[in-house]
C-alpha positions in Angstrom: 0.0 0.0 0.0 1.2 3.3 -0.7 0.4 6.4 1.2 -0.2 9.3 -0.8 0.0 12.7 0.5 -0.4 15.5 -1.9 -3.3 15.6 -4.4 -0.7 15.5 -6.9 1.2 12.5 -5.6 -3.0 11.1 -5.7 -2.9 12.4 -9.4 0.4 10.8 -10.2 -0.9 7.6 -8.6 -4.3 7.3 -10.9 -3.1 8.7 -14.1 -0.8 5.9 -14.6 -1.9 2.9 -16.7 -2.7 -0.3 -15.4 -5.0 -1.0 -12.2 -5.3 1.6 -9.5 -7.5 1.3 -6.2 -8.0 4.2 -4.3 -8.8 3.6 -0.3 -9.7 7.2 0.8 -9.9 7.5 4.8 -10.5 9.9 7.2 -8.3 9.3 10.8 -11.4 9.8 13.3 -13.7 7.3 11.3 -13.9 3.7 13.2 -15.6 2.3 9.5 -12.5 3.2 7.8 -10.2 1.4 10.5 -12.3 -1.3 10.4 -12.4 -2.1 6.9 -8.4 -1.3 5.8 -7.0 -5.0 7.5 -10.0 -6.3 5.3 -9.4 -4.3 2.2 -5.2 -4.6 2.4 -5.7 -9.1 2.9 -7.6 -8.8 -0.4 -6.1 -6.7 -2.6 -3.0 -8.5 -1.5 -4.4 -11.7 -3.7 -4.4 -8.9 -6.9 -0.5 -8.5 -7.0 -1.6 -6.6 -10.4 -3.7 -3.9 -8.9 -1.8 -1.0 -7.2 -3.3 0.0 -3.7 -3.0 3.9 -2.6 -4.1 5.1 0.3 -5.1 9.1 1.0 -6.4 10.7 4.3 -9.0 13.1 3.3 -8.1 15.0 6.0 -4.9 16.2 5.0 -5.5 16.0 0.9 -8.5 17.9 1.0 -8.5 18.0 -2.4 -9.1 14.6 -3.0 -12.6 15.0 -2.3 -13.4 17.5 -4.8 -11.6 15.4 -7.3 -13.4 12.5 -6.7 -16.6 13.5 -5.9 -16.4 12.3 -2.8 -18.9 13.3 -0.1 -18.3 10.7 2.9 -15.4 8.6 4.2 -14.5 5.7 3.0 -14.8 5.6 -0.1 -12.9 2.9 -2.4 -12.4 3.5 -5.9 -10.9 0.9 -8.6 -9.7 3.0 -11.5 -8.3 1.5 -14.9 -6.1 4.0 -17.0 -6.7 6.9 -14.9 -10.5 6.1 -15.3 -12.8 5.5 -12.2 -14.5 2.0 -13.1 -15.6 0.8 -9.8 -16.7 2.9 -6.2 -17.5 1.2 -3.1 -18.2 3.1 0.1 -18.6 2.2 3.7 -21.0 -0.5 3.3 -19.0 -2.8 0.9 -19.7 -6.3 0.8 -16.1 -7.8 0.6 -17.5 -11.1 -1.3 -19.3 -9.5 -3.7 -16.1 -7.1 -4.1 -13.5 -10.0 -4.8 -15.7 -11.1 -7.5 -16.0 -7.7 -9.2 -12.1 -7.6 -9.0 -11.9 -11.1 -10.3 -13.9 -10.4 -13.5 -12.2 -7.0 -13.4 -9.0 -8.5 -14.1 -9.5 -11.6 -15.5 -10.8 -9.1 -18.9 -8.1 -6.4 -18.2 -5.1 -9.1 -18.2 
């Protein structure tokens, strides 16, 4: 997992090609806690997919960029293009088998 800190480190990070997933957290938000263990054991199975991690908090930015209204918000993006968002209610079965089918087509 990589920590991003800047909104252009964030930009950096999406913009280039491949697979991207985007955990977006806030530090006072027990959801988010919760769910990063979960989130960092499966993406760990995708060795293909690269997985950035931004406190909103300090990249403020990030939310206007992404539209994003509420913490946490997970975002698969492909080429710099947002494909997939999940937010705090993500059901981590039916997420491993949108990221199967995901990159079973991208490979």
């Amino acid at each position: 997992m990589q920590e991003l800190t800047t909104i252009n480190e964030v930009d950096t990070f999406v913009e280039g090609s491949g697979l991207s997933f985007l955990y977006v957290s806030t530090p006072n938000c027990s959801t988010c806690h919760a769910l990063l263990p979960k989130l960092r054991e499966l993406l760990n199975g995708y060795p293909s997919i690269r997985f950035g991690h931004v406190d909103a908090t300090k990249v403020e930015e990030v939310a206007e960029r992404f539209l994003i209204l509420a913490a946490p918000i997970m975002l698969l993006l492909i080429d710099g293009q947002e494909f997939l968002r999940e937010d705090r209610f993500v059901r981590f079965g039916l997420l491993q088998e949108k990221l199967d089918r995901i990159v079973e087509h991208y490979s």
